[in-house]
N, C-alpha and C positions, 0 to 999 in steps of 0.2 A: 639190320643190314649185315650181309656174309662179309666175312674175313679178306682181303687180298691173299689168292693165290699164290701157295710157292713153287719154282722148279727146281728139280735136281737139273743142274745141267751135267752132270757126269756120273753115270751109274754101270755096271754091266749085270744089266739083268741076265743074259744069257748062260752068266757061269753057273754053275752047277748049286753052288751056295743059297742062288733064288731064283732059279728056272723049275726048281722041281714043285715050289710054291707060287709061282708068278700069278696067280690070283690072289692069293694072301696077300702079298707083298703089294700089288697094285691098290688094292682095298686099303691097308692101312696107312699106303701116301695115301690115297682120297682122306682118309679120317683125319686123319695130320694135316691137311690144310695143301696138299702136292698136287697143284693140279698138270703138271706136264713132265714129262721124266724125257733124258736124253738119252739113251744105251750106247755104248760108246765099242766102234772094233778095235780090235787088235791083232787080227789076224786075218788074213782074207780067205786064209782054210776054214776058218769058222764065220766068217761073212753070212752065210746063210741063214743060221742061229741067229744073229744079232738081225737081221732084218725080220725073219718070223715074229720075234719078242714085238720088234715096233710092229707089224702090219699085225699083229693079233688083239693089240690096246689103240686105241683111237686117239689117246693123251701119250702115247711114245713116241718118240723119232730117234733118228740112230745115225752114226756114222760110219765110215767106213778107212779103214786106214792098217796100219803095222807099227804095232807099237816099238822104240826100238830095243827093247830085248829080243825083238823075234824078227828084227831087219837082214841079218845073213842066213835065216836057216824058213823064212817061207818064199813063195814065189815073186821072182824079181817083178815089180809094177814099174809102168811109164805112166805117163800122163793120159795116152787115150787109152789104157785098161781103167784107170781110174775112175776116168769122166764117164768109160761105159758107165760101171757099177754105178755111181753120185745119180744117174737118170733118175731113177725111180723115185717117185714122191720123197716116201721118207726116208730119205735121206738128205741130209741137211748139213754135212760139214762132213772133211778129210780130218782122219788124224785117230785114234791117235798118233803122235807121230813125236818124234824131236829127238833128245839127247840124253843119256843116262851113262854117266861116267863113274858113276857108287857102284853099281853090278859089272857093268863091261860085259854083260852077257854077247851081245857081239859084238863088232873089231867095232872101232871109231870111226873110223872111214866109210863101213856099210852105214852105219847110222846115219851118217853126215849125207850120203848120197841118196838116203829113203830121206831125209827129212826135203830133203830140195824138191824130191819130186813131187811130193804131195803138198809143199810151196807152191810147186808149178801148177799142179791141177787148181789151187784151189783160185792162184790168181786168174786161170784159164776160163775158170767155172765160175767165181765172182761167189765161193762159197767159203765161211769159214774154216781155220785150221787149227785143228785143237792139237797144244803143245806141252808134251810133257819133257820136265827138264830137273836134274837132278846132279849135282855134282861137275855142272856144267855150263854155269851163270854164262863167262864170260864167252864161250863158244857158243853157243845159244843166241845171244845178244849183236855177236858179230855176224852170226847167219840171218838172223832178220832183219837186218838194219843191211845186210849186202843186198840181199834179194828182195829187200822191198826198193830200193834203188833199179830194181828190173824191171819194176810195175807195181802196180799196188793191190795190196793183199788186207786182211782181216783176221784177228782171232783170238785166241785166250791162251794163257797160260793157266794149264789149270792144275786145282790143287797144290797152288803158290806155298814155297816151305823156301825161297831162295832170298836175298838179301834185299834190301833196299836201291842200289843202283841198280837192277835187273827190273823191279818194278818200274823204279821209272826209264829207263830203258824203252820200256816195252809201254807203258802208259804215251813215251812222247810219240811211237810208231803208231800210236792208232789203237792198242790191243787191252783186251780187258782182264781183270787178273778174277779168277773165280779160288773161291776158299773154302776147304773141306774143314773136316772135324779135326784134324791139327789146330785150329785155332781154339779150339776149346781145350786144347793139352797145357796142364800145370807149365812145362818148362817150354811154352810158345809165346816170352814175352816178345822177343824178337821178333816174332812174323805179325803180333799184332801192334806194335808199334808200326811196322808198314802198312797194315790195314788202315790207320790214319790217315797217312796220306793217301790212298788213295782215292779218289774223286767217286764220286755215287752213280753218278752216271756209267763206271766201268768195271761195278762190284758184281759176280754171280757166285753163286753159292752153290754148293755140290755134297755129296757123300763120296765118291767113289767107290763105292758100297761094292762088292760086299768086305771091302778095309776101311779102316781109317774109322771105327764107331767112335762120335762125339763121345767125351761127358756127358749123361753118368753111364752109358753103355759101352765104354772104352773096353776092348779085349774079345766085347762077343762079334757077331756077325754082323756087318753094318745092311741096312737098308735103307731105300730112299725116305721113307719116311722122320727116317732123325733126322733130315737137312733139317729140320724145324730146331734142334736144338742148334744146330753150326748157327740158322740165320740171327736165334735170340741172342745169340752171343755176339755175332756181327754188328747187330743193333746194337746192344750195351755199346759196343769198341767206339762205337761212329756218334752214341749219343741222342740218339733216335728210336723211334718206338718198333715193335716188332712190327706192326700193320704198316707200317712204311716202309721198313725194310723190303717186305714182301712183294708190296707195292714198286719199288724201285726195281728191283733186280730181277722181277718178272719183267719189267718193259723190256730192262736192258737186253733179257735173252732175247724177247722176241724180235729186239732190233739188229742183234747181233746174226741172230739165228733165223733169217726172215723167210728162209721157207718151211720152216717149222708150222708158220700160222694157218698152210693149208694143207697139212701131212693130217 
């Protein structure tokens, strides 16, 4: 009997790191037990790029978004630029998108304004929004918990590295916390004490590839296929066997990510 499947739900194959191998790299998720990868935008200048990588593997799908380091300096999105782009098949979820207050690469206020809109699309679209948040728990928390008071929305916070109130925060709004290979880092007792609590039903697991290499590849270039090491270690945390893990957090994408199932 085969293995259960794993997904990366957060990769960007399209940067330079693993678009110049993106067969390799596809191959050896397959080897590694990956059977669906998410590629994730951040730019809507490189929009193009990231949808090529998904419409060229039949196991990709992709989003489309502004990540916010790059919220004041690409082109300003509303809600039906958005919704155009999200048509096509695969695409499956807004974002990245959120809050980054460790760099400040742009002001706080652009941030805060690209994060709402791609709120807006995705409540519009009834598609996930994938949120990155850093150095910005408690702002973060206040913008979802406002706007999902506007209507209701779905999504992750991915590559969780923030506190305990933020998880559940965001656990009581409906949203799933997805965990990279920080959780394999020596000095991540903190993040995985909050892996604990969270509920199985709203674990996904990610590389963010091409950063964040789990142990024992910490340092080199990450690819999708280490999520295999983040998931063994998620297992251990929760107590459970890797084939369950697998099993688990593969549903949860696909319930999360529901148009993923015909991209």
């Amino acid at each position: 009997m085969s293995r259960p499947l794993l997904v990366d739900s957060h990769c960007h194959l399209d940067f330079p790191e693993l678009s110049g191998d993106a067969e390799g790299v596809i191959a050896r998720a397959r080897n590694a037990g990956v059977g669906h990868m998410l590629t994730i935008g951040t730019k809507i200048t490189a929009f193009p790029g990231v949808l090529a990588m998904a419409e060229r593997f039949g196991n990709v799908s992709c989003s489309v978004g502004i990540h916010p380091h790059e919220a004041a300096v690409e082109p300003e999105m509303d809600v039906e630029k958005l919704t155009e782009l999200a048509r096509h098949p695969k695409v499956v979820a807004f974002g990245e998108t959120g809050l980054d207050f460790y760099y400040e690469h742009s002001p706080r206020l652009e941030q805060e304004r690209s994060f709402r809109t791609h709120i807006a699309a995705a409540r519009e679209n009834k598609l996930p929004v994938i949120v990155h948040t850093r150095d910005a728990d408690i702002e973060t928390g206040s913008i979802l918990s406002e706007e999902i008071g506007k209507g209701a929305f779905t999504g992750v916070i991915h590559c969780f590295s923030s506190g305990r109130e933020l998880a559940e925060q965001c656990l009581a709004l409906g949203f799933y916390i997805s965990l990279s290979g920080i959780v394999t880092f020596k000095k991540a007792e903190a993040l995985r004490d909050v892996v604990k609590i969270v509920p199985m039903d709203r674990i996904l697991v990610e590389t963010d590839s091409p950063y964040l290499a789990p142990v024992p590849f910490r340092g080199k270039t990450n690819e999708p296929a280490y999520v295999a090491h983040t998931a063994t270690a998620v297992a251990e945390i929760k107590g459970i066997s890797r084939d369950e893990l697998a099993r688990q957090t593969t549903e949860n994408f696909f319930r999360l990510f529901a148009k993923a199932k015909s991209a």
